[in-house]
Phi, psi and omega in degrees: 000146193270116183275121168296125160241164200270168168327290188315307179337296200308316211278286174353320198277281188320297167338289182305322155333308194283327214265310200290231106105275178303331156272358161275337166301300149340280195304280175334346172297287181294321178285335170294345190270336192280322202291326187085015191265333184236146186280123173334294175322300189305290200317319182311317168288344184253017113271354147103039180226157185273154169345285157331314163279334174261350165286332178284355182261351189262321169320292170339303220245048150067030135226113175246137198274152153332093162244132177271175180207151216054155183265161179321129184263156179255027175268130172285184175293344214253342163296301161358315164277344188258313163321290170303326178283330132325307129357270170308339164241058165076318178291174211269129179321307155339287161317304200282304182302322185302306176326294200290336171086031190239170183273134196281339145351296179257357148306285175343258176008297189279317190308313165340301226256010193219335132243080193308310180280353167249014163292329174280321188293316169324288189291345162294308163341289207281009214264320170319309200267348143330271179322322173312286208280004173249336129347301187278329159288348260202329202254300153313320190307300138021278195299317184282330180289000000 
């Protein structure tokens, strides 16, 4: 004799397939992320979810991996640190990123991130020494009427 099964069963049933399914994917996802070999995005695509999704489903399920960004410089800390301490001790940024052959951009960056407190003081300096140098034209102009 034949068991009625309801609609509903079936969709239930079918679901949980799919729920089982999508944590077996996970998981095998996180274990190729753990190996370090492969780049998240390839995995996302070999498993057919966008980035995004497969890092939140990996967060979920408790791992979330390191993602670096950008490549490695080819600077150690310790020029990187020596660039800034140039900067900060007064020469022009500018100067110092051509020398060094970096971008001033990314001198900025390491000051950020290895002297934080002197970014400010520095953009206080010029905003001074503006206000100093339009005050002393300002004076001549003065001085001459």
């Amino acid at each position: 004799m034949a068991t009625k099964v309801t609609l509903a069963e079936v969709v239930a049933k079918s679901a949980k397939a799919v729920e089982d399914a999508e944590k077996r994917v996970i998981n095998a996802a996180i274990a190729e992320a753990k190996t370090g070999k492969v780049a998240l995005g390839d995995i996302a695509e070999t498993v057919g979810v966008s980035y995004v999704t497969l890092r939140k489903r990996m967060k979920d399920a408790g791992f979330d991996p390191e993602v670096k960004r950008g490549r490695k410089s080819a600077f150690s800390a310790e020029d990187q640190a020596k660039l800034v301490e140039r900067v900060v001790n007064g020469e022009d940024r500018t100067t110092v990123a051509a020398e060094a052959g970096v971008r001033e951009g990314t001198l900025y960056s390491w000051q950020k991130k290895l002297a934080p407190e002197t970014i400010a003081t520095r953009k206080v300096e010029t905003e001074v020494e503006d206000v100093t140098a339009e005050a002393e034209a300002d004076a001549e102009v003065l001085v001459e009427a």
